[in-house]
C-alpha positions in Angstrom: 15.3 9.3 -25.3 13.9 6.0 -24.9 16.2 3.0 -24.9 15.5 1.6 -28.5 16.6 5.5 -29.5 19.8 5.5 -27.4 20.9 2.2 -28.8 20.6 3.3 -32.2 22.3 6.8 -31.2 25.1 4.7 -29.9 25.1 2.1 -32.9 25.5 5.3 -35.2 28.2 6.4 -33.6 30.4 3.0 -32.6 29.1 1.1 -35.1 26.4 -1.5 -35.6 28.6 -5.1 -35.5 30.0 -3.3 -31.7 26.9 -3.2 -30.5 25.8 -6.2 -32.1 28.4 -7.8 -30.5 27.7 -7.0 -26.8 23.7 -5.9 -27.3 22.7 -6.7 -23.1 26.2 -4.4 -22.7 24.7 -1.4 -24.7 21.1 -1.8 -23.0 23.1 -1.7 -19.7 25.1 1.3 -20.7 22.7 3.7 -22.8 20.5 2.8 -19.5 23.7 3.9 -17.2 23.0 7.1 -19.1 19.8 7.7 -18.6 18.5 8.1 -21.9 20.1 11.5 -21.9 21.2 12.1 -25.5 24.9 14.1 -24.2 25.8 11.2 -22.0 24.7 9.0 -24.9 27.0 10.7 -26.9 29.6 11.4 -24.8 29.7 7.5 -23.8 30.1 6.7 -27.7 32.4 9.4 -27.8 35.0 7.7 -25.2 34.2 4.4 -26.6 35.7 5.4 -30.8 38.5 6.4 -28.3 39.0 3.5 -26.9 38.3 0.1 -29.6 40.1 -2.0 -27.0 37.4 -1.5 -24.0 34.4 -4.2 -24.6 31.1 -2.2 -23.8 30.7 -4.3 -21.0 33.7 -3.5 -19.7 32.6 0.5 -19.8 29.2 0.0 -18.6 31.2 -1.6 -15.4 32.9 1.8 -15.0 29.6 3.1 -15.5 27.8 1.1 -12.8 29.8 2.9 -10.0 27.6 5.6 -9.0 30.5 7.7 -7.4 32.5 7.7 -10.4 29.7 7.7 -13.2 29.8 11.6 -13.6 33.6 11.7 -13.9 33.3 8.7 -16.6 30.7 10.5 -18.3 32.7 13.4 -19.8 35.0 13.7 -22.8 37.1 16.9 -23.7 35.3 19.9 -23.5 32.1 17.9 -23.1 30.6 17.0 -19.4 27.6 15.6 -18.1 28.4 17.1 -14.6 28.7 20.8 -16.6 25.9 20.5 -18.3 23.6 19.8 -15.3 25.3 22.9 -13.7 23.2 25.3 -16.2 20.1 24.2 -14.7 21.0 25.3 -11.1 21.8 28.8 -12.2 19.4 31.0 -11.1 17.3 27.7 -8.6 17.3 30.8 -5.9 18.4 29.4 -2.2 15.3 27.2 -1.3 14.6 25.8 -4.1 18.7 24.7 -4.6 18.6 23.6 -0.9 15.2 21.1 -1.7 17.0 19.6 -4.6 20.6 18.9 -3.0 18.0 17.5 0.1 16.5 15.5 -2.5 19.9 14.3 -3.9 21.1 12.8 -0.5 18.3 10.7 0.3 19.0 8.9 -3.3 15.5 8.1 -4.4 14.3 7.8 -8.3 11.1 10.1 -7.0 8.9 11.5 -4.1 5.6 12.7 -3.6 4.7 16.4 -2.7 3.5 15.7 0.9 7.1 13.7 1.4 8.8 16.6 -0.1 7.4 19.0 1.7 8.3 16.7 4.9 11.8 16.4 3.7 12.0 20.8 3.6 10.2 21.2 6.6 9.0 24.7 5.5 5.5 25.4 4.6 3.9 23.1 2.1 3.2 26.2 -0.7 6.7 27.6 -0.3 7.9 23.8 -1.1 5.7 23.5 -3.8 6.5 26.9 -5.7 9.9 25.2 -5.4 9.4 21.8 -6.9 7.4 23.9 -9.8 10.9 25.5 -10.4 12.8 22.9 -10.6 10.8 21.3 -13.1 10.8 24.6 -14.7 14.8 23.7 -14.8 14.5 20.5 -16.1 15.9 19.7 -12.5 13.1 17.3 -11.8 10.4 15.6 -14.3 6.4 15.9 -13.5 5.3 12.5 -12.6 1.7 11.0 -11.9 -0.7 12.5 -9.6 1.5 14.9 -6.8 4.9 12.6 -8.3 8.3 14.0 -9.2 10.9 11.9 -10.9 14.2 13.0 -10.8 16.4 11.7 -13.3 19.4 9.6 -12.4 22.5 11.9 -13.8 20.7 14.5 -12.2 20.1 12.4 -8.8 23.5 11.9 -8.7 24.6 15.5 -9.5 22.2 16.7 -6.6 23.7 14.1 -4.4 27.5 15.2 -4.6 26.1 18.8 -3.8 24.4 18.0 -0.9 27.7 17.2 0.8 28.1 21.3 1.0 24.9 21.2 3.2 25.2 21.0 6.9 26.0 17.4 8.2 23.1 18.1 10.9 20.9 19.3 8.6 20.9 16.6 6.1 20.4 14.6 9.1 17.1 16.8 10.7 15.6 16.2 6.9 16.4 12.7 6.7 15.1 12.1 9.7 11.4 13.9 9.0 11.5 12.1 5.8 11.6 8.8 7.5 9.6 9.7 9.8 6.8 10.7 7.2 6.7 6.9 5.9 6.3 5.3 9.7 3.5 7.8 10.2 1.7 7.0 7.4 2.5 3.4 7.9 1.4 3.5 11.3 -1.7 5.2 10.6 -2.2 2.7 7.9 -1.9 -0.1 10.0 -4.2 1.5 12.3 -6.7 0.9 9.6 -6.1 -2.2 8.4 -5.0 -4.3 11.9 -6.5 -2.0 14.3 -6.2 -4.6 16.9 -2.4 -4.8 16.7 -1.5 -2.0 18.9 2.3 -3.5 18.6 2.2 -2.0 15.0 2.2 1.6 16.2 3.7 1.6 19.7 7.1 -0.7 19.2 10.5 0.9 18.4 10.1 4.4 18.3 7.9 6.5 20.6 5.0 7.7 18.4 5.7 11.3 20.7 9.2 11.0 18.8 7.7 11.3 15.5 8.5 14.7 14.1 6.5 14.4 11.5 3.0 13.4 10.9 1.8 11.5 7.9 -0.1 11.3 4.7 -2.9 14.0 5.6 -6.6 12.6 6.0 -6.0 9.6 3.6 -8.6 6.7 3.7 -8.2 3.2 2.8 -7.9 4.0 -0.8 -5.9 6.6 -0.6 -3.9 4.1 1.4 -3.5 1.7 -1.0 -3.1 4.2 -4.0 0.3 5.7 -1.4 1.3 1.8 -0.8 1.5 1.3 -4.7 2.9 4.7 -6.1 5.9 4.4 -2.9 6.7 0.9 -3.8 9.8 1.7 -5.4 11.3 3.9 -2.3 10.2 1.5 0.4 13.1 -0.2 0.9 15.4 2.9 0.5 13.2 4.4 3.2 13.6 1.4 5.5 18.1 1.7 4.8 17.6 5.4 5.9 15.5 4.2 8.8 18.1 1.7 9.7 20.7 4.3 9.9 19.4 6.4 11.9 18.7 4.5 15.2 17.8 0.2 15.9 14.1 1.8 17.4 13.3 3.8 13.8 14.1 0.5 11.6 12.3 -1.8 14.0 8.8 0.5 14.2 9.1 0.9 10.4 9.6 -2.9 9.8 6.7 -3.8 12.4 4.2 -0.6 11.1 4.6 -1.4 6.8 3.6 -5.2 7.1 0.6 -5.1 6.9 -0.2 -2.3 4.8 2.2 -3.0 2.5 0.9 -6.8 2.2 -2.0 -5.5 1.2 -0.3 -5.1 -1.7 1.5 -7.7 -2.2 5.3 -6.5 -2.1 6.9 -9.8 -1.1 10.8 -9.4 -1.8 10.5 -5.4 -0.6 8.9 -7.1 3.3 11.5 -9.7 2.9 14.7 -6.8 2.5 12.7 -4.4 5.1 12.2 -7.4 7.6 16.0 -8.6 7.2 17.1 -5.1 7.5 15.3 -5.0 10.9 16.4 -8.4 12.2 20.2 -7.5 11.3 20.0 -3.8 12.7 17.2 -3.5 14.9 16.2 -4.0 18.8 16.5 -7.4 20.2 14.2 -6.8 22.6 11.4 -6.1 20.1 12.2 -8.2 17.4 9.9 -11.1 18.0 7.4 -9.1 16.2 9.7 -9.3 13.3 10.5 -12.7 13.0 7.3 -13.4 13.1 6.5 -11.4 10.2 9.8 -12.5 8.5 8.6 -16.1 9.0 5.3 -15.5 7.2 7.4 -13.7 4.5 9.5 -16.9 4.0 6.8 -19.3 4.2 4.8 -17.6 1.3 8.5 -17.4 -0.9 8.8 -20.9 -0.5 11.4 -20.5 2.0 10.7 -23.1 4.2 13.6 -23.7 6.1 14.3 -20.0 6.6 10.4 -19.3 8.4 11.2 -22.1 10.4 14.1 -21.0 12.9 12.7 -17.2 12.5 9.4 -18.8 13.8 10.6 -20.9 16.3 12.5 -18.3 17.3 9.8 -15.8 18.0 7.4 -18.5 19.4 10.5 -19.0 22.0 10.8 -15.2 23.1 6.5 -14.5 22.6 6.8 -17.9 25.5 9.3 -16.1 27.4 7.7 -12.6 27.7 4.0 -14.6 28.8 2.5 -13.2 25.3 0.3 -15.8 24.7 -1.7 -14.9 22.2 1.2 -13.6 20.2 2.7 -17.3 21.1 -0.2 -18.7 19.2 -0.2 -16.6 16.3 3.5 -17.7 15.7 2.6 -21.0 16.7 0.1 -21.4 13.6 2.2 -19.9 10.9 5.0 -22.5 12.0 2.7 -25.4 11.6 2.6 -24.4 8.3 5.6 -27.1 6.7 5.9 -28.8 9.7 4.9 -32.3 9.8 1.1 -33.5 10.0 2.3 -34.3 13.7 3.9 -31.7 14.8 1.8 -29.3 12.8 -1.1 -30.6 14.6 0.3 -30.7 18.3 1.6 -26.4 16.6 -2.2 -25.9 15.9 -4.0 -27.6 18.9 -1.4 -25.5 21.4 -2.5 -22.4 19.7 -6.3 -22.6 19.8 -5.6 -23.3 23.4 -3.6 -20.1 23.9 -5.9 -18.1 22.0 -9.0 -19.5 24.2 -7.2 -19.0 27.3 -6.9 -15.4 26.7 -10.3 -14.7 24.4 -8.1 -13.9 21.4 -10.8 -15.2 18.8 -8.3 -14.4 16.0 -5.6 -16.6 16.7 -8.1 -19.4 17.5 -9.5 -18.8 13.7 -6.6 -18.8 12.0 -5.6 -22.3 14.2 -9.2 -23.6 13.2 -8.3 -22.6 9.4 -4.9 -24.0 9.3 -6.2 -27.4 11.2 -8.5 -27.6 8.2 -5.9 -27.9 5.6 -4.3 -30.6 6.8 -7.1 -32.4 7.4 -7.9 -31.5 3.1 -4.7 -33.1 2.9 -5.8 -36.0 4.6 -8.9 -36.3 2.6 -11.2 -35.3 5.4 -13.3 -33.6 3.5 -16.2 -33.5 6.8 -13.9 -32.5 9.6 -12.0 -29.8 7.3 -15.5 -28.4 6.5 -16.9 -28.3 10.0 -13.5 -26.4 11.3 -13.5 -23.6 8.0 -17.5 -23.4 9.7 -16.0 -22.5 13.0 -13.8 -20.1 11.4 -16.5 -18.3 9.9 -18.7 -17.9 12.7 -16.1 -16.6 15.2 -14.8 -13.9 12.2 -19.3 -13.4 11.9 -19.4 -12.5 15.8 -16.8 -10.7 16.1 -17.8 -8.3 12.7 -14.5 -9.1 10.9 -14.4 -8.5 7.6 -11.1 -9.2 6.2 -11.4 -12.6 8.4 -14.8 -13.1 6.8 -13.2 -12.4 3.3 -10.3 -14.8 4.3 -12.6 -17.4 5.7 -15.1 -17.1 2.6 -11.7 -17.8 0.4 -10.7 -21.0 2.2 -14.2 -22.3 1.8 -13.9 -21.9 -1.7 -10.5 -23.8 -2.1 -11.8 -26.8 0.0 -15.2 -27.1 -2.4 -13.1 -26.9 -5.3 -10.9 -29.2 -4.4 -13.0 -32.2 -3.4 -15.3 -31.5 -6.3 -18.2 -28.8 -5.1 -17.9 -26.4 -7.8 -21.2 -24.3 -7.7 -20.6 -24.0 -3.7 -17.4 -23.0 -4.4 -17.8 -20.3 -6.8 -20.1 -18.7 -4.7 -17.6 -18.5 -2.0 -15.3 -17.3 -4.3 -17.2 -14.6 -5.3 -18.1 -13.3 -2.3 -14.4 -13.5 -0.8 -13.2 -11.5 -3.7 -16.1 -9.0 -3.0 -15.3 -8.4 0.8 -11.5 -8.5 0.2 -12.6 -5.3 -2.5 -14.2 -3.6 0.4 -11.3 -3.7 3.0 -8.3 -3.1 0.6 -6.8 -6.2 0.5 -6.2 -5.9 -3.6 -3.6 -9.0 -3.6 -6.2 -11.1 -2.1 -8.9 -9.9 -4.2 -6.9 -10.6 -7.5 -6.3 -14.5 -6.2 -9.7 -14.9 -5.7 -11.1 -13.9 -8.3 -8.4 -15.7 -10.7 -10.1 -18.6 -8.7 -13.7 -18.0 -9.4 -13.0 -17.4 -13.1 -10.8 -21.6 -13.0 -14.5 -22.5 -11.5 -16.3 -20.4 -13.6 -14.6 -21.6 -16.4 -15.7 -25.4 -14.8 -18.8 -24.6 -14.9 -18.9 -23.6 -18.8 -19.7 -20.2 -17.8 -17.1 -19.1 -20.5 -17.9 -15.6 -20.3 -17.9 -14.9 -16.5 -15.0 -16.7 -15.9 -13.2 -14.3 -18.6 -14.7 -10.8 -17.0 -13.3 -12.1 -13.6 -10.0 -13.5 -15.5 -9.4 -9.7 -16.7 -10.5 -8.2 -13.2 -7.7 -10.5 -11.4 -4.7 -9.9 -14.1 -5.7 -5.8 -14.4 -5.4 -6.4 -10.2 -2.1 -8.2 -10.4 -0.2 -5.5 -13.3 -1.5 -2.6 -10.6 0.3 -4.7 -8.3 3.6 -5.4 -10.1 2.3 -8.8 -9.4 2.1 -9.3 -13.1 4.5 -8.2 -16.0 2.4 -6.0 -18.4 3.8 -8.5 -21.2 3.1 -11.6 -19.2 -0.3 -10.1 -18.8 -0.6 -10.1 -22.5 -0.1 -13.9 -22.7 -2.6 -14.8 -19.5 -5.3 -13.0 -21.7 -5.1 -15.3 -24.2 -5.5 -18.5 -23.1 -8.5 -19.6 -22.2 -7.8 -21.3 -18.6 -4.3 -20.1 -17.7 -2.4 -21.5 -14.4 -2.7 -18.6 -11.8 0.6 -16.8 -11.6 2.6 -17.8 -7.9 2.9 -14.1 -7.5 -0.5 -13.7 -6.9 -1.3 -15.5 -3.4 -4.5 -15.9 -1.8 -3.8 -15.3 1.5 -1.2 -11.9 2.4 
């Protein structure tokens, strides 16, 4: 049942003016349930019981997932019995997959990370997941998707305990090491190169799994999006199984997974890494971390993380990894210091031919000239940008560059120049992935479009960028609802130009 129907179910049986009472305590508890009409019942069933307990005060018994199948039964009725039907008659492999499935404790999986999880041959694994949905086990989901239910998750979970310690281990372990080789591979595509991305931590000859088979960029992304929810969960498994597996998953999802968007789940995978990860390689990390902070707003915190990786990039002679941290820590630093940041990192990057990190030095020396109301200089340095992303055949850097032209136009009044630029940034940022990106941009060329009177442009590209930002989770369907209809809304945070 949906949550509107378990409330009511509840209210029928507790009484309206008790769940009026407490109505964020019932949401919490018919959620605790699952929607699943028995626990429903037998949840309203302990509360008649009981007219002293608050529902709040259940629904905190009920938030224990160790205990919530032992709280969820009332005389001869049992949550944990009635799940029991449905494995009668599963048949060895297919109750093995699910306790598997159980002890990893995630709300859904894909068929090629199942059938990484089993290990057996992809059509034995399938015929498997087909049964268990069969037993109501596991619910179809979108695409190759299977939900599994969270009564049932948790059912599945206690089972797997009766598995082999080093077994539950081995298909951990392939599970994990199915996300870092898709992530790796991704990053492959999308920084190809940052070598760093697929060679630190963990040995890729260690891997004993491979990845999403023959995916492109799309089917990338599409992967990025539909895992968001078990990224973070994949990284706590990573972390417990050795400092190398956390630190190469950490270093390989960044920038894939920024592609996206995905700000808080980097932030918890990066902090995982830093806490539990190998010193020796976790420069890379704070690095990231920094740039992770500095778009939350989380100045202070991208600051020591920053400095701190500049110090050790310094130490190992990595200078054009020195530069790279260098720019992003120039970023809330004084104009001074941001300056003397900037000016030591083009000098880095043109020591060792690194055109990158002299481009993003030449960018970030452009804002703060903007800021300064240099309107020639900041131009002339986004122009250098440019041409070295131009020589070297760059296109995300041309899409970036193209975006930062745009936002200096705008801003000192060159509206027509900057709605080109606009357009063109969100067209290249299309083309290599980069949906988060894409969605900023063109929220800005619709603000200019709208500028420019040319009402009905600026709306198609208005819907483009907030149908960009719900695929994203960058956008609450509801808020969504409200950007559509205004006319020349403020550009949500969560949608950020530059990932």
């Amino acid at each position: 049942m949906d949550e509107h129907r378990s409330i009511e179910l509840l209210a029928r049986m507790i009484g309206r003016e008790r769940v009026a009472a407490e109505p964020d305590a019932a949401a919490g508890l018919v959620r605790q349930c699952g929607g699943l009409p028995l626990a429903v019942k037998i949840a309203g069933a302990r509360l008649i019981g009981r007219p002293d307990w608050t529902l709040a005060a259940f629904a905190d018994r009920l938030s224990d997932e160790r205990g919530r199948l032992d709280e969820l039964r009332y005389g001869d009725l049992a949550v944990r019995a009635s799940l029991a039907v449905g494995w009668q008659g599963l048949g060895g492999t297919a109750d093995r997959l699910l306790r598997l499935i159980g002890s990893l404790a995630v709300d859904d999986l894909g068929l090629a990370a199942a059938n990484a999880l089993d290990g057996r041959a992809p059509a034995a694994v399938h015929r498997d997941l087909d049964r268990l949905v069969e037993a109501r086990l596991l619910e179809p989901g979108a695409g190759d998707r299977y939900a599994v239910h969270d009564l049932v998750r948790l059912d599945a979970r206690e089972r797997s305990a009766q598995l082999p310690a080093a077994e539950r281990h081995e298909a951990a372990e392939r599970f994990v090491h199915f996300y870092l080789a898709t992530l790796r591979d991704a990053s492959r595509l999308y920084a190809p190169h940052s070598t760093w991305r697929w060679t630190t931590g963990l040995p890729p000859d260690r891997l004993r799994t491979r990845g999403l088979p023959g995916a492109d960029r799309r089917q990338f992304i599409e992967w990025i999006r539909a895992e968001s929810g078990n990224l973070v969960r994949v990284a706590q498994l990573a972390a417990a199984q050795s400092p190398a597996t956390i630190t190469a998953y950490a270093l390989a999802a960044h920038v894939p997974v920024g592609s996206q968007g995905c700000w808080q789940e980097r932030r918890e995978i990066c902090e995982l890494a830093v806490e539990t990860g190998e010193e020796a390689d976790l420069a890379h990390v704070r690095r990231d971390l920094g740039l992770v902070y500095r778009h939350l707003g989380l100045q202070d915190k991208a600051r020591v993380v920053l400095r701190q990786a500049v110090e050790a990039f310094r130490a190992r002679g990595e200078q054009y990894l020195e530069a790279d941290a260098l720019v992003l820590l120039a970023d809330g630093s004084d104009r001074e210091a941001g300056f003397s940041h900037l000016q030591r990192a083009r000098e880095l990057a043109r020591q060792v031919n690194e055109y990158r990190a002299e481009a993003n030095a030449l960018a970030a020396m452009a804002e703060l000239l903007a800021d300064g109301g240099d309107y020639r200089e900041a131009r002339r340095r986004l122009d250098q940008t440019l041409r070295l992303y131009l020589t070297h055949r760059s296109t995300t850097g041309i899409g970036r560059a193209l975006g930062k032209l745009g936002e200096l136009c705008q801003r000192f009044g060159h509206v027509e120049e900057a709605a080109s630029y606009f357009a063109d940034a969100a067209d290249v940022s299309a083309r290599v992935g980069m949906s988060l990106r894409e969605a900023a941009r063109a929220w800005d060329l619709a603000d200019v479009l709208h500028d420019l009177g040319r009402f009905d442009e600026a709306r198609e590209q208005r819907a483009r960028s907030i149908e960009l930002g719900v695929q994203l989770g960058a956008i609450a369907p509801d808020r969504a609802a409200e950007l559509r209809a205004q006319s020349r809304p403020k550009r949500p945070a969560t949608l950020r130009s530059d990932p």
